[in-house]
C-alpha positions in Angstrom: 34.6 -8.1 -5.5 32.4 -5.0 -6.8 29.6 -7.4 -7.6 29.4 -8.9 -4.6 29.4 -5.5 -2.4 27.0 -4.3 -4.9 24.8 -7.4 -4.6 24.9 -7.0 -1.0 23.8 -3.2 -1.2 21.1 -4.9 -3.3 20.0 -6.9 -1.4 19.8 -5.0 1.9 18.0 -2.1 0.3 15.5 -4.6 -0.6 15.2 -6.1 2.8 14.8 -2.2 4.1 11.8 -1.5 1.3 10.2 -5.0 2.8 9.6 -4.1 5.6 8.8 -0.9 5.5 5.9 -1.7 3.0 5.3 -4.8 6.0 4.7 -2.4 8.2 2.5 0.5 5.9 0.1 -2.7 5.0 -0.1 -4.1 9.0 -1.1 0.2 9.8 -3.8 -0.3 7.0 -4.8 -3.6 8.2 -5.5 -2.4 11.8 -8.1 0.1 10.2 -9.8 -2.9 9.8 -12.6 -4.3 12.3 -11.8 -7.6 14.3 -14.3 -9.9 11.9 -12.5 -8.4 8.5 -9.3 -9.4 10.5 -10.3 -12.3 11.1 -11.8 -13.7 8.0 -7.9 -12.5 6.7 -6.1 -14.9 9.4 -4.8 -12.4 10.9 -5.6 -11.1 15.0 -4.9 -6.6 16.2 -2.1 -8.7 18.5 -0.5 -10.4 16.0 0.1 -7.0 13.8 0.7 -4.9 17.2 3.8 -7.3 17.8 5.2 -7.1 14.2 4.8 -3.3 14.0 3.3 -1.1 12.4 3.0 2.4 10.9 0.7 5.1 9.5 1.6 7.5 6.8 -0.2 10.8 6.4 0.0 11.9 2.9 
């Protein structure tokens, strides 16, 4: 029983850290000009719609 709630704790922490480094990267990516963008696959809509955020450090 405790491995499985720890497992659990695990593995949501994990999930949480994903996506916040998901959305530090798509913050960074929109610094990026439309052909850079686009020569990664990816389109400023496409990262507006899966979020994003900047960090000041």
């Amino acid at each position: 029983m405790a491995r499985n709630f720890l497992h659990t704790a695990y593995d949501r922490m994990v999930t949480a850290r994903e996506r916040q480094v998901r959305r530090y990267v798509n913050g960074a990516l929109l610094q990026l000009d439309d052909d850079s963008l686009k020569i990664l696959g990816r389109s400023r809509e496409e990262i507006n719609r899966e979020g994003y955020q900047t960090y000041f450090f």
